[in-house]
Structure formats: C-alpha cells, structure tokens
Backbone as a ProteinNet text record, in pm:
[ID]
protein_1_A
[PRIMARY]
XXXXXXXXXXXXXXXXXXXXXXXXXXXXXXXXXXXXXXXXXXXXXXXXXXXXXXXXXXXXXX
[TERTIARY]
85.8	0	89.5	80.3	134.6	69.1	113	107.7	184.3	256.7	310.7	218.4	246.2	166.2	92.4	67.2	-20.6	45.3	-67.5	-11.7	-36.9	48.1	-35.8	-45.5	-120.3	-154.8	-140.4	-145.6	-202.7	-314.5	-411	-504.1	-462.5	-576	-535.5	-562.3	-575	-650	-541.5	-438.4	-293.7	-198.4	-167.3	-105.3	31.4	98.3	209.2	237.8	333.9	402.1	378.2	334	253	132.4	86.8	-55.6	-40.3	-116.1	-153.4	-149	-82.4	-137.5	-175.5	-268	-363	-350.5	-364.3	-329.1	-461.9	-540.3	-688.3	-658.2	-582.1	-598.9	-608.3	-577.2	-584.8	-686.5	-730.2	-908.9	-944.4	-846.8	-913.2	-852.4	-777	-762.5	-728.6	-730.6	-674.3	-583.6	-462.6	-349.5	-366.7	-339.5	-306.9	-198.5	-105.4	60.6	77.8	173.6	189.1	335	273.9	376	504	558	691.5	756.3	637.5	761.2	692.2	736.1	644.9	705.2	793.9	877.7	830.2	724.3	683.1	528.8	506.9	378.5	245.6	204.4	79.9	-68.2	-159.5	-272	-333.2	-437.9	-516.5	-657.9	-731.9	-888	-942.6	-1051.3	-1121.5	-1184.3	-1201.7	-1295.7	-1392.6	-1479.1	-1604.5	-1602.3	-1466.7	-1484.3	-1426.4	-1329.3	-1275.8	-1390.5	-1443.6	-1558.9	-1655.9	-1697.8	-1745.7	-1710.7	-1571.6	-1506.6	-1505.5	-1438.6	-1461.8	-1628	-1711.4	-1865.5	-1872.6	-1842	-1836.5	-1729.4	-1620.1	-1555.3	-1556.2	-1679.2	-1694.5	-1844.2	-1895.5	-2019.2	-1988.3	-2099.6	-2045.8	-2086	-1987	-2015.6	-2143.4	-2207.1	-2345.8	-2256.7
-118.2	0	123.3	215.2	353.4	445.2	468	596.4	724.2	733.5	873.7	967.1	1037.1	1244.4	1205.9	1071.7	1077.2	1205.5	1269.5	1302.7	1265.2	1292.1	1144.6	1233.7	1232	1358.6	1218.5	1273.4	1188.9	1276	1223.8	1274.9	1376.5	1470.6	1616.8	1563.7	1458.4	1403.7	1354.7	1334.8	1226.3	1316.8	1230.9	1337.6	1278.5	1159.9	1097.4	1041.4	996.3	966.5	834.6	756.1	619.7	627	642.6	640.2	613.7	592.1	588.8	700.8	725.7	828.1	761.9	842.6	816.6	962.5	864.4	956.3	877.7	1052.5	1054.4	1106.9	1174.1	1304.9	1172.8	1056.5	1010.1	978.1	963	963.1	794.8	704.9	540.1	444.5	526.3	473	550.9	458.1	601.6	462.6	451	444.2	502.9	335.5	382.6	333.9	403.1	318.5	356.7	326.4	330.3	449.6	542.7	643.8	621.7	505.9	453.8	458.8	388.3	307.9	365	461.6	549.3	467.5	380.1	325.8	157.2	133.1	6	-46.3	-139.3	-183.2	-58.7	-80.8	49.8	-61.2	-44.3	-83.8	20.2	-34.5	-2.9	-7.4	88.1	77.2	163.3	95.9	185.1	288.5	472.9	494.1	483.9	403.5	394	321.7	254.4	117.8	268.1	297.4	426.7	530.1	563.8	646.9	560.1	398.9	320.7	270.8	247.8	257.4	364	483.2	580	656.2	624.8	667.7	542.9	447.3	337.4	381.5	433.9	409.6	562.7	665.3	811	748.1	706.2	642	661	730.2	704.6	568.7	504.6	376.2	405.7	282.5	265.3	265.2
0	0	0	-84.8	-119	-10.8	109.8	156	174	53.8	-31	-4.3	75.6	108	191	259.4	429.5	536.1	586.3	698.3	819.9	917.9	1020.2	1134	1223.8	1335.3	1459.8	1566.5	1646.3	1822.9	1908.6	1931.2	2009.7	2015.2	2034.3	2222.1	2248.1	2373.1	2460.1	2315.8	2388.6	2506.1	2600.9	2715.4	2727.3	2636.2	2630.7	2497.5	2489.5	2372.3	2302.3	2390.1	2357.9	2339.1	2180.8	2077.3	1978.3	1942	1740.6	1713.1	1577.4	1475.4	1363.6	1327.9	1225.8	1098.6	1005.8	857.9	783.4	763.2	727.9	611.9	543.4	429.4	320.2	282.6	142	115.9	8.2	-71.6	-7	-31.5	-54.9	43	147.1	286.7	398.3	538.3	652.8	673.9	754	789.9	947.1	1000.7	1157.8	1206.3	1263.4	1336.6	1486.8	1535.5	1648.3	1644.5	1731.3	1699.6	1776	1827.3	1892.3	1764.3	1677	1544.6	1432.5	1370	1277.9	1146.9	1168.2	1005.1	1031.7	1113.4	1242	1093.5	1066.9	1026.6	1059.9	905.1	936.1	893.8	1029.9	949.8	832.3	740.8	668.2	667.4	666.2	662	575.5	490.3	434	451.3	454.4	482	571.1	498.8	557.1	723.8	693.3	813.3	939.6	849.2	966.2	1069.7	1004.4	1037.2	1152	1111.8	1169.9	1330.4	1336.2	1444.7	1511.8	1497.6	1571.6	1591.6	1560	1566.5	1706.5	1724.2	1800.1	1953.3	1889.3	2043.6	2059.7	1973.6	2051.4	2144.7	2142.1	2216.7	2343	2435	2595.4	2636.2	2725.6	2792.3	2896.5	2959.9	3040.8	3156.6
[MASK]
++++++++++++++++++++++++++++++++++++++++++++++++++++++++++++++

C-alpha cells in the first residue's frame, strides 16, 4: 500500500508519547501506526470502516 503524502496527526486528547497516529488526508484509505515506530507496520482501513469505528468508540459507555 502507497502511503506517499499521508499526513499522520495523532489525538489532540494524547497526554504521552505512547498512541496511534492516524493519517486521514488520502481519498481510498486512513493508515493507523503506532507512533513509537512510525517506520513500524501500518494498518489499513477503508474509509467507511474508519468512520465506523470511531462513531463506536466516541459512544459514551453505560
């Protein structure tokens, strides 16, 4: 997978150096890594699945 011109942010929430960043800007995937190892295995998700997950873990717990 070509992620040439991702940019990868990570959460404006994070208070340490151990998180994911996530690279949203490309049209036909988002790209999530672990920001220890930014040169480390990147997952891949479509879109849609992206949006799906996070609509899911913004949910307040019971």
């Amino acid at each position: 997978m070509d992620l040439t011109g991702a940019l990868w942010r990570t959460s404006t929430r994070s208070g340490n150096s151990e998180c994911v960043e996530v690279a949203d800007n490309l049209p036909e995937v988002v790209g999530v890594r672990d920001s220890k190892e930014p040169a480390g295995p990147v997952l891949v998700f479509a879109p849609a699945a992206w949006r799906a997950f996070v609509a899911v873990a913004r949910r307040p717990t019971a």
